[in-house]
Phi, psi and omega in degrees: 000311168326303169278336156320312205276011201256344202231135162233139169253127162245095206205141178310143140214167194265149165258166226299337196250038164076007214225346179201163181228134194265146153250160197050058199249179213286168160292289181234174188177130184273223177296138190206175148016288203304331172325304184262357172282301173333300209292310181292340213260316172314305207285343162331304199271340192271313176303350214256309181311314156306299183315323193298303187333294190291358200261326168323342203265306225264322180310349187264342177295323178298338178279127180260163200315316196315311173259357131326289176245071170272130170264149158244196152289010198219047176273165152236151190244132194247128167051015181049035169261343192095335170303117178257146169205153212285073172347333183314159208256349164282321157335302180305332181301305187306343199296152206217095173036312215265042166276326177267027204302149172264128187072183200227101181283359210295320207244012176298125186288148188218035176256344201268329193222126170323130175242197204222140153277074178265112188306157143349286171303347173275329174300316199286321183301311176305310184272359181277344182334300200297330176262331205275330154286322181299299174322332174272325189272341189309302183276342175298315180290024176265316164275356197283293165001279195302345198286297182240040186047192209263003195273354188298307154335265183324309160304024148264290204298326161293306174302274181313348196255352182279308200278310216256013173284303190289339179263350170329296200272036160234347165299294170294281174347325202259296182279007182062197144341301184267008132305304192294320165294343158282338184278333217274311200281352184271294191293319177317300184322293190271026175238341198286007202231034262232266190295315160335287196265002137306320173290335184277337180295298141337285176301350184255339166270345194244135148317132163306337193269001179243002202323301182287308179321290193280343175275334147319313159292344158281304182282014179268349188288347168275005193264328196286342178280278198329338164293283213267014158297310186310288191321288187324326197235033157250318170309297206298320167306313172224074206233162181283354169272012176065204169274334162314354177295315168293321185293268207326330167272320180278349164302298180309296196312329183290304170294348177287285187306330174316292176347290183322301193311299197295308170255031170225335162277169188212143207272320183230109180327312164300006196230350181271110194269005156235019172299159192257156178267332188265357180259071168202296188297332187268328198277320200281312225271325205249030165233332156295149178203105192111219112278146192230156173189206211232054172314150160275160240230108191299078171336292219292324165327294166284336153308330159282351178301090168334285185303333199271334165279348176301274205287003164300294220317303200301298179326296177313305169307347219226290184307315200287340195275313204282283180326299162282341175278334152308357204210316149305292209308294184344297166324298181312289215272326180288321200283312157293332180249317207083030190266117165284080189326304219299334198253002184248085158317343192274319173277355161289287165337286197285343174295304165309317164285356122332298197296295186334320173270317175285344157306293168304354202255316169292336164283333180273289189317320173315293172334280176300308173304039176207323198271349180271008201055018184284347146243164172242125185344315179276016176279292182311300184304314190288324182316292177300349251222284186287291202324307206292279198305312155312317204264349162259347179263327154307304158313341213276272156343296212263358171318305187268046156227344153268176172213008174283121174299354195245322137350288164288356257214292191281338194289314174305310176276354182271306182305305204269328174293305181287301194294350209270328172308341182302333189298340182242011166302232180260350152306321174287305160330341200278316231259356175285338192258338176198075176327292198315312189262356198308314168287356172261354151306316216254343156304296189300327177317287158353280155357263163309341150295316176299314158331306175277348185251323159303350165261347185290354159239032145279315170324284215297319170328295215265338165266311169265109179248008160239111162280020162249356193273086172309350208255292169347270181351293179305316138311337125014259196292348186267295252268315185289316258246257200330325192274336187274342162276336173295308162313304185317305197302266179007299181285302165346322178282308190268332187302158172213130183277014185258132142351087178277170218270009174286355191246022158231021172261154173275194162284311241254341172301134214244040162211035175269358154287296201281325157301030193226296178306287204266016147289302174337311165285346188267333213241346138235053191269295170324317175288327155327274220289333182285000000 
């Protein structure tokens, strides 16, 4: 602290909520708040990711044997294990994470908790519930975010998935199936404001010179919850308290952090009743460029924005390609290599626990190329953006040309290692283009993926109609490939790593011509002087 508070800038900036202006503010600052802020904000997205998760585990615990192996004509038998399972490519369509379920629930004793006879399409109706909420909820809790910044979301989003997780296994008893799809389209609704409002958070907490570091580290809590949904509600299922255990523990975990959230968290570094005024002043001086407020939020603007439709298109290409290979690819290696996916923790696992290091390993290398000038932030931004696009879509590609198991085995952690660079890609981009707007940037994206990830297995349908057919596949896997590198082209062009000048303006503000000219003139007075 000593040595922090000794380096001074002595220079105005307005603070974040536009009402007083600051002086002195520090050079470096060490370990501070935003630290700890950060830290609630990781378990946020992880804890949020167990909720999303676990159902993929636990539907199976809930399931009674009789619709476990139901034959059809298009069963297949895997591995001279005995296990039959149903091929039909509308099942696949329908999968959902939990083809990578961890261990083998098949044999969970089910005499202590009721299970249920549910077919397959009743299952698949159930874990698809939880997106069906997200997607309806996506764009209002997107303005709510902007409206009243991100921790409020998130204390909902907590709040609601802690009350209807503990009552689910009591809910099902009473509505069956169509309880558990209520609770599930309930917990969606209030998650939809999940990432939107990490992102309006960031931006009001990370400093531009720590952006990739620290937003890299918050944002590893979604590979680390999907590790540990599986792991947690695979124990817990078959544990002597059964499954209902699991709704009942991740309902506690849920309902732990709102606490955390409420009385430790702060929506703004100017809203933190125990921040240091030079850690308030270091935080505000490097995330302002301009004046910042609370604007209303200039549609016609942002709609009209080159970089800001640059970096959706990648978003939508990024998702959508990260959707299919999780939902598919499982699908792929069982039905063509003969790999029991459902029973190998290890291809479940280990891609996640890769992306956790490299993900932090790509925010720190950002970080440092962009504070040494050895690159400049939209350099950076482009780089890492295509390494990501690149580095999932060639396994993808080289994937459908092999049947060697150790092959698909590195193509599955390579991929998933590498795609993990979108955190310092076009995710950060949100918060490089509008602080002010990054969750309604990172809301419209949304949007628009979710739209594309509901037609992509009609697509997926309508292309592999054999799912022993590798050539079917292969083409797939060019046609997901080919549209997510074309986003990627998109962004690489178009994108941009500045402040835009839409991003201190109202709708209704009649000087946004003249805020255009002399953003205009600053940037190329910059290019002039590098």
């Amino acid at each position: 602290m000593g040595e922090n508070e000794k380096n001074y800038n002595y220079s105005k900036v307005s603070a974040i909520d536009g009402v007083i202006e600051k002086e002195n503010i520090p050079l470096k600052y060490g370990f501070g708040v935003r630290h700890t802020q950060l830290v609630i904000y990781f378990f946020c997205i992880l804890v949020g990711f167990i909720a999303r998760g676990h159902m993929g585990v636990t539907v199976v615990a809930m399931t009674s044997n009789f619709h476990r192996n139901v034959k059809t004509e298009d069963t297949h038998v895997i591995n001279g294990t005995g296990r039959e399972y149903n091929a039909t490519i509308e099942d696949l369509n329908n999968t959902v994470i939990n083809e990578s379920v961890i261990g083998d629930l098949e044999n969970v004793t089910e005499k202590r908790y009721k299970t249920y006879d549910w077919p397959k399409s009743t299952q698949e109706m159930m874990l698809g519930s939880f997106f069906l909420g997200y997607c309806i909820m996506t764009f209002p809790i997107g303005l709510l975010t902007q409206r009243f910044g991100g921790k409020l979301p998130l204390q909902l989003a907590l709040l609601v998935n802690g009350l209807v997780s503990v009552m689910t296994p009591w809910l099902t008893d009473l509505g069956g199936w169509k309880a558990v799809c209520a609770c599930r389209i309930a917990q969606g609704l209030s998650q939809a404001g999940l990432y939107p409002s990490i992102q309006n958070l960031l931006a009001k907490w990370v400093p531009i010179n720590e952006r990739g570091t620290l937003t890299s580290y918050v944002y590893t809590g979604s590979t680390i919850g999907t590790v540990v949904a599986f792991q947690l509600s695979g124990l817990l299922s078959d544990s002597r308290w059964g499954w209902p255990s699991v709704f009942w523990a991740v309902g506690m975990i849920c309902l732990a952090l709102f606490l955390v959230l409420t009385v430790f968290g702060a929506a703004t570094p100017a809203q933190h009743r125990s921040i240091s005024v030079e850690e308030k002043n270091y935080i505000m001086g490097r995330i302002v460029e301009g004046k910042v407020r609370r604007p209303k939020t200039p549609w016609k603007a942002i709609l009209r924005s080159r970089p800001m439709w640059a970096t959706l298109a990648t978003h939508v290409g990024s998702g959508l390609i990260f959707v299919f290979f999780f939902t598919q690819m499982p699908s792929y290696i069982h039905y063509i290599l003969g790999i029991n996916v459902r029973s190998s923790g290890l291809l479940s696992s280990l891609p996640y626990v890769v992306s956790f290091f490299t993900s932090l390993a790509f925010g720190i290398i950002s970080d440092y190329l962009t504070n040494n000038k050895i690159l400049s932030v939209r350099n950076a931004r482009r780089i890492f953006n295509t390494f990501a696009q690149l580095g999932i879509c060639l396994p993808l590609v080289l994937a459908s040309f092999t049947t060697n198991q150790y092959v698909v085995l590195f193509c599955l952690v390579f991929a998933m290692a590498a795609h993990v660079a979108i955190h310092v890609g076009w995710m950060v981009n949100h918060i490089d283009l509008a602080p002010n707007f990054s969750g309604t940037l990172m809301m419209l994206g949304n949007v628009l993926m979710n739209i594309c990830n509901v037609l992509l297995p009609i697509l997926v349908a309508n292309v592999v109609t054999d799912v022993g057919d590798q050539i079917q596949w292969r083409i797939m896997f060019f046609i997901v490939a080919t549209v997510s590198l074309s986003c990627n082209v998109v962004f690489v062009l178009w994108m941009s790593g500045d402040v835009q000048p839409w991003n201190d303006i109202d709708e209704n503000d009649t000087s946004l011509e003249d805020i255009k000219s002399e953003y205009d003139d600053e940037v190329k007075e910059k290019q002039a002087q590098d």
